[in-house]
C-alpha positions as CSV (number, residue, x, y, z in Angstrom):
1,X,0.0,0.0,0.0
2,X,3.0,2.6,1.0
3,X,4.4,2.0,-2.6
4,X,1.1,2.6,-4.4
5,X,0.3,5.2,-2.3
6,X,3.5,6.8,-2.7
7,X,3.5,6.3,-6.9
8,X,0.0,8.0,-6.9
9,X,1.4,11.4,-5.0
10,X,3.8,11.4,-7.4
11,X,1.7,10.9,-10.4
12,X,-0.4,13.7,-9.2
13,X,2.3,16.2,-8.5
14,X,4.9,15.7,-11.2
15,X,2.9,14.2,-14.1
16,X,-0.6,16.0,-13.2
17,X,-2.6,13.1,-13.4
18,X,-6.0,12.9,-11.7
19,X,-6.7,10.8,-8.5
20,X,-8.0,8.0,-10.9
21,X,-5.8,8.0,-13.6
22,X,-2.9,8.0,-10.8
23,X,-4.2,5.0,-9.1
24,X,-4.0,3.0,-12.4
25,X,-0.7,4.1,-13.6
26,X,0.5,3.3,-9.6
27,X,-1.8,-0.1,-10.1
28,X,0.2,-0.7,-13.5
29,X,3.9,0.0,-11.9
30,X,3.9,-1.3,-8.4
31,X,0.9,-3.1,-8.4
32,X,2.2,-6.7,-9.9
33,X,5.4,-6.8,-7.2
34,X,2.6,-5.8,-4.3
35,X,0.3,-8.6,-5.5
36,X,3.1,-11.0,-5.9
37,X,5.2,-10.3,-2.7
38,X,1.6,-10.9,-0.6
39,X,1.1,-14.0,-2.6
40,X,4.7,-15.0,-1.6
41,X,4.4,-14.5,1.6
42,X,1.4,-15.7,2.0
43,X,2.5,-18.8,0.6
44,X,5.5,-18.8,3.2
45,X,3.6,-18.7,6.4
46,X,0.7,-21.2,5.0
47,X,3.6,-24.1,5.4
48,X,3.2,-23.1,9.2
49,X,-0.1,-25.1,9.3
50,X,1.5,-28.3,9.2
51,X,3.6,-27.8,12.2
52,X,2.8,-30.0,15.2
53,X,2.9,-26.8,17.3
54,X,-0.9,-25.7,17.7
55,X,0.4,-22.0,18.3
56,X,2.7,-22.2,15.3
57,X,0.3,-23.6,12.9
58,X,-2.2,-21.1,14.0
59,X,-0.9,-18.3,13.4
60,X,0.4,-19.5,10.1
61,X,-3.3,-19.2,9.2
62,X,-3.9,-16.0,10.8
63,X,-0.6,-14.5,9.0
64,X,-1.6,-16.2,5.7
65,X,-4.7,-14.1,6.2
66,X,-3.6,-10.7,7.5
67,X,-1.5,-10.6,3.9
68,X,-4.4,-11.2,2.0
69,X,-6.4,-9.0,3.3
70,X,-3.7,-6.5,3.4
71,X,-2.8,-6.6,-0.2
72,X,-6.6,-6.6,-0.6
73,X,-7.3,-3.5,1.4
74,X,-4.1,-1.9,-0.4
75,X,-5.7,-2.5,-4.1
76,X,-9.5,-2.3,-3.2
77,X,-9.2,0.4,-0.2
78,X,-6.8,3.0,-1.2
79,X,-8.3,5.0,-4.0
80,X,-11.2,5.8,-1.1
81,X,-9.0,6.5,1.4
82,X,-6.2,8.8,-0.9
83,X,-9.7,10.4,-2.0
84,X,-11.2,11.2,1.2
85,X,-8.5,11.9,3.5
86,X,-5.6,13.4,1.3
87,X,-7.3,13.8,-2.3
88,X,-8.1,17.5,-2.1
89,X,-4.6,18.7,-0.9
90,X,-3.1,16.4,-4.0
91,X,-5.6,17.7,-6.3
92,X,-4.9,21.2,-5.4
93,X,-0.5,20.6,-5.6
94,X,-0.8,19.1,-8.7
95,X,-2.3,22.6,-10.2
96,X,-0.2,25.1,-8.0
């Protein structure tokens, strides 16, 4: 989420891109390495479920699904939130 978020301020401010238009270029340069490094890692801690330790195996399947949903919530979630918290003081950089 940090290095989409971080590719749409600078779509906005350098290249003048709307809040839209900045989330897919971000979505089209970062996007593919956030998806795959939460698919990766995802992967990792899902081997933890076979362990013989209860504790260990369980939160294999509650990190497994914090990535998910984190990726998720970066892909799906932060067009909203850049919008509503931060999108007027991008949108009005971007034309200074």
């Amino acid at each position: 989420g940090i290095y989409l978020f971080e590719r749409m301020k600078h779509e906005i401010a350098d290249e003048g891109l709307n809040l839209r238009d900045a989330f897919v270029s971000a979505l089209k340069q970062r996007g593919t390495a956030s998806v795959f490094t939460a698919v990766t890692m995802t992967i990792s801690v899902l081997t933890w479920t076979f362990s013989a330790l209860k504790f260990q195996a369980d939160m294999g399947l509650l990190l497994a699904f914090m990535f998910l949903v984190n990726m998720f919530g970066a892909i799906l979630l932060l067009p909203a939130l850049a919008a509503y918290l931060v999108g007027e003081r991008m949108r009005g950089k971007a034309h200074a």
